[in-house]
N, C-alpha and C positions, 0 to 999 in steps of 0.2 A: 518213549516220549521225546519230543524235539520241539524246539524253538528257534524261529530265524528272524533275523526285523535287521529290517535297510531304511536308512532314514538320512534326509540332508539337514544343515543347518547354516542360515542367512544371518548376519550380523550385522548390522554398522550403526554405531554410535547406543543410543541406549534401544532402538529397536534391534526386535530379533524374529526368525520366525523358524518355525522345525518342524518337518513331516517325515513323517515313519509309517512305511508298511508293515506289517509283521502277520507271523503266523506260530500260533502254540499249539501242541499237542500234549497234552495230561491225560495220567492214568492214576489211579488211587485217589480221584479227588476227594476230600473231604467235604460235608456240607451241610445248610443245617434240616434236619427231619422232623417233622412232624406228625405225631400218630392219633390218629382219635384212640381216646380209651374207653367212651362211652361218655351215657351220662352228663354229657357238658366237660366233662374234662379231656384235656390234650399233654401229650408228653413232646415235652420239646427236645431231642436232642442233636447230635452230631452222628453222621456215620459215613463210609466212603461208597460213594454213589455210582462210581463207575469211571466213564473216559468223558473228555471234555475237546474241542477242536475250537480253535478261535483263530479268524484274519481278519482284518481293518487296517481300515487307514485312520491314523491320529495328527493329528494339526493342532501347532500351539504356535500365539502369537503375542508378544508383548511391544511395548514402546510410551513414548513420550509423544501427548497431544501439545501440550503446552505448557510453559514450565511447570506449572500448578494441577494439570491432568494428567495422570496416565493410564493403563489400559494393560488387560491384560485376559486372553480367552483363550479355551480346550475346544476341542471337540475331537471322537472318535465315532466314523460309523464303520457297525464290523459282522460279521455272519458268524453264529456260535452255534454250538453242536454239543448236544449234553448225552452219551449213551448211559442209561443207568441199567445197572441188572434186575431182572422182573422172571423169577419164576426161572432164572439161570440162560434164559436169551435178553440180550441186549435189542433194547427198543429205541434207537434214536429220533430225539426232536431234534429239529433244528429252524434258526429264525433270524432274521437282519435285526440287529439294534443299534440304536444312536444317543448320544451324549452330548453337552455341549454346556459350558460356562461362561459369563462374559463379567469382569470388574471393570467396573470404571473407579479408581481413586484422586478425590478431588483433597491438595493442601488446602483451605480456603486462606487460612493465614499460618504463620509457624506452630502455633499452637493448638490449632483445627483443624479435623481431618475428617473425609465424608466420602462414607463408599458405597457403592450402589452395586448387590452382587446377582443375575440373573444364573438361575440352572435348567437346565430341562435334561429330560431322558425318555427315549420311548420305552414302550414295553418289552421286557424281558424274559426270558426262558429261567428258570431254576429248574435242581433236581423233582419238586413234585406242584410243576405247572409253571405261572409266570408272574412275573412282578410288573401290576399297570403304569401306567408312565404318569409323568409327574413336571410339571413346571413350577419354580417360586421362586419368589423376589426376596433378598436380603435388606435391609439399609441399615446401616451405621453410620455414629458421631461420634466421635474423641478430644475431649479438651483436653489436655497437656497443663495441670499449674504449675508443674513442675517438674526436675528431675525425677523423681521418687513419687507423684501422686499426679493420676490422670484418672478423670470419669467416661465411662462407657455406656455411649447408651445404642443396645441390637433393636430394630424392630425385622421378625420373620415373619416372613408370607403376609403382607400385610391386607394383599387382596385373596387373600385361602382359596388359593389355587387346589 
């Protein structure tokens, strides 16, 4: 197993921005399994699936729009590689996936606060098949009465993506 990652980092003032290459290689992964047992029922457990190979590039940027906005986003797109053992020969999939997040946080006044959080991810490889991709919108608001009591209020996926 080995792991390498090079990556720069940009500063000035309250902006910043960081990218990183890298590359993992893992063996004994653990992960989670699912078995039919018949019947309608399924056993969910853990077990170690095999060798796993991951390289992407990652990107994150934050800063200041204006005093009362700021901002703040991920994204990694990377090529993964799952070999699981099958019957004592290793059968590799392998697949490009992509990530990516974006907040905006708006002060409205000192005591209110409103944030707007988008995610997306494409489809992904796991040990038994893949996980379909997914987009959704977060929004939040926060009053502040006080030191010691603030209300919260989350709306998720409001458009159920």
């Amino acid at each position: 197993p080995a792991s390498q990652e090079s990556g720069y980092e940009y500063a000035k003032g309250k902006t910043f921005l960081t990218a990183s290459l890298y590359y993992k290689d893992a063996g004994n992964v653990v992960s989670n399994v699912v078995e039919n047992l018949g019947q309608g029922v399924t056993l969910d457990t853990f077990a170690n699936v095999g060798h796993t190979r991951n390289a992407g590039l990652e990107l994150t940027a934050g800063g200041q729009i204006t005093r009362s906005l700021t901002y703040g986003a991920a994204g990694d797109v990377s090529w993964n590689q799952i070999a699981t053992a099958d019957d004592g020969v290793e059968a590799p999939r392998a697949a490009a996936a992509m990530f990516g997040h974006l907040k905006l946080n708006w002060s409205a006044t000192s005591k209110d606060f409103v944030q707007l959080a988008l995610y997306a991810r494409g489809r992904q490889i796991e040990a038994q098949g893949s996980q379909s991709s997914y987009a959704l919108v977060n929004l939040g608001y926060r009053h502040q009465f006080s030191d010691r009591l603030a209300a919260e209020l989350t709306i998720q996926d409001p458009f159920d993506e």
